[in-house]
N, C-alpha and C positions, 0 to 999 in steps of 0.2 A: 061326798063328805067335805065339809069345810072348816076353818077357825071360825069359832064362836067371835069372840070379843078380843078386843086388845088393836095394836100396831098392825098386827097380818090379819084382819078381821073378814071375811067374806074367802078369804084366799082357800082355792081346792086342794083339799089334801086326797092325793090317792090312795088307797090300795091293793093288797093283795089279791090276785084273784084268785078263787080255790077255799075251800075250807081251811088250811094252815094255820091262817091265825083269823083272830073273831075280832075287827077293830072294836074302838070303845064309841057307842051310839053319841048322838050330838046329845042326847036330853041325860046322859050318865055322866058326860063330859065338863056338862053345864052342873049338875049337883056337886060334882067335886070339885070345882073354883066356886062356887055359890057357899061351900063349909068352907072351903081355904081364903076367900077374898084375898086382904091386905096382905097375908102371910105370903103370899106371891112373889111380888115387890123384891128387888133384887135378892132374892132366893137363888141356894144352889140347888137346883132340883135334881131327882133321879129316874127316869123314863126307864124303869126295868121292867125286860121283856117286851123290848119298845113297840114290836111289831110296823104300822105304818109310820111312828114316832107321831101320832095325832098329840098324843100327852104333853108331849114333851116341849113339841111347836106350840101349841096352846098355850105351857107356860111363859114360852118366849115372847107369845105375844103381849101378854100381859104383867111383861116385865122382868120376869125374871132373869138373875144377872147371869148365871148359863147353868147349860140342861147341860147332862152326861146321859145319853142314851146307850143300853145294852142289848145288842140281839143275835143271836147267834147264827140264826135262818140268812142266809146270802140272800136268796131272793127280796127276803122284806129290808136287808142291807141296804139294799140298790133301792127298794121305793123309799127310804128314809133319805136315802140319799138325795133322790131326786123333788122329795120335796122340801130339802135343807138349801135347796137352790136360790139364790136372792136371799138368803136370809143372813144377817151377821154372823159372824163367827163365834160368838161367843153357845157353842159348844161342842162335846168331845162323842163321838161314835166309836163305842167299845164294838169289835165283833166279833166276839166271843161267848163263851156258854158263861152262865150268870154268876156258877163258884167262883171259877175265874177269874171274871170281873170283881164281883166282890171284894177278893180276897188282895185283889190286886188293887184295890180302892183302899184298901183299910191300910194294908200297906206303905202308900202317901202319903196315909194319915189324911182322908180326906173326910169332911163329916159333913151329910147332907140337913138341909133345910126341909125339906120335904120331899118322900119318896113313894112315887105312885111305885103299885107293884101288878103285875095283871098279868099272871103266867098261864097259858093254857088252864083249863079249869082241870081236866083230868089229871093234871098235876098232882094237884091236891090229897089225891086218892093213893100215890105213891107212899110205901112204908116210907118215912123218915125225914119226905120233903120239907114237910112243915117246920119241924124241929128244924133242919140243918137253915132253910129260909132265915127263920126267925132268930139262929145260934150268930147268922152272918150280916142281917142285916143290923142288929145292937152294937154290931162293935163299927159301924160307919152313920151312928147318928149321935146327938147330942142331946142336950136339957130340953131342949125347946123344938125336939124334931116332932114332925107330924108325919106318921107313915097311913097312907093311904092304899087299903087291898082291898083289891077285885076280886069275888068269887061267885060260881056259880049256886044256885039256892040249891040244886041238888049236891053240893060240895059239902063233904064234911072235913073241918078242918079243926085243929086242936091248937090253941090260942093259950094253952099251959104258961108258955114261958117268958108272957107277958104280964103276970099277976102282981106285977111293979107300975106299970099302965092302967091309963082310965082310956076304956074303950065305948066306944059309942057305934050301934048300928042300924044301917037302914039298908032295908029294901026296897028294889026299882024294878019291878017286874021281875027277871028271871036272873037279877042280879043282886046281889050284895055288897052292898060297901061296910068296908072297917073304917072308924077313924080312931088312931092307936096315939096317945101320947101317953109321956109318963106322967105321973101322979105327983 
């Protein structure tokens, strides 16, 4: 796997080996900067459930002014790590579990520009995930945030507590993307 486009463009992103985590394909990667373009551009982005951090570096490359990656898995720690190597600093590796994060993000009072979100799919199928997801990611975005979620096409997910949001979606083979703003 590699960056698409941008600054770090061709550069090999590793990672995980093993079922763990499911990275995000190059042609999924490419349709969610292809809806996001300009909106990139010194963005503070949010790589949750970063896994390889592919998301995240991608934004970097394409400008954006820093990523905050969340992962709690040690092992995909260390591949985020080692592909944040040569890269500037401009961003923060939470490794912790994503409430956590969250909660510790809102906290700062920190409010993102745009937030990929791509959690295991079987996630999804958890009583209550969704709601608490959706309870904790409103309170770390703004007017003009664009939240971006990955789900799998057999995932059912309840999208209720966005009914203040204009949502748009597409399918990519065995994938789903949201693109969630508000209205």
């Amino acid at each position: 796997m590699q960056i698409i486009a941008g600054k770090y463009r061709g550069r090999k992103i590793q990672t995980l080996k093993g079922d763990n985590t499911r990275p995000t394909l190059g042609h999924i990667r490419e349709s969610v900067f292809n809806i996001l373009q300009s909106e990139v551009e010194d963005s503070l982005f949010l790589d949750l459930f970063a896994g390889s951090g592919a998301m995240g570096i991608e934004a970097l490359s394409r400008g954006a002014e820093r990523v905050v990656f969340v992962e709690k898995n040690r092992s995909a720690i260390e591949v985020i790590l080692k592909n944040l190597e040569k890269i500037d600093d401009s961003y923060k590796v939470l490794k912790q579990d994503w409430k956590k994060a969250l909660a510790l993000l809102e906290k700062q009072n920190i409010l993102f520009d745009i937030l990929y979100v791509d959690p295991p799919y079987c996630m999804y199928n958890e009583k209550g995930f969704c709601d608490s997801l959706i309870s904790s990611l409103r309170k770390i975005i703004h007017a003009n945030s664009v939240i971006m979620l990955e789900v799998g096409v057999n995932d059912l997910i309840q999208l209720d507590q966005f009914e203040d949001f204009q949502i748009k979606t597409r399918t990519k083979g065995t994938v789903v993307l949201y693109e969630i703003r508000l209205k």
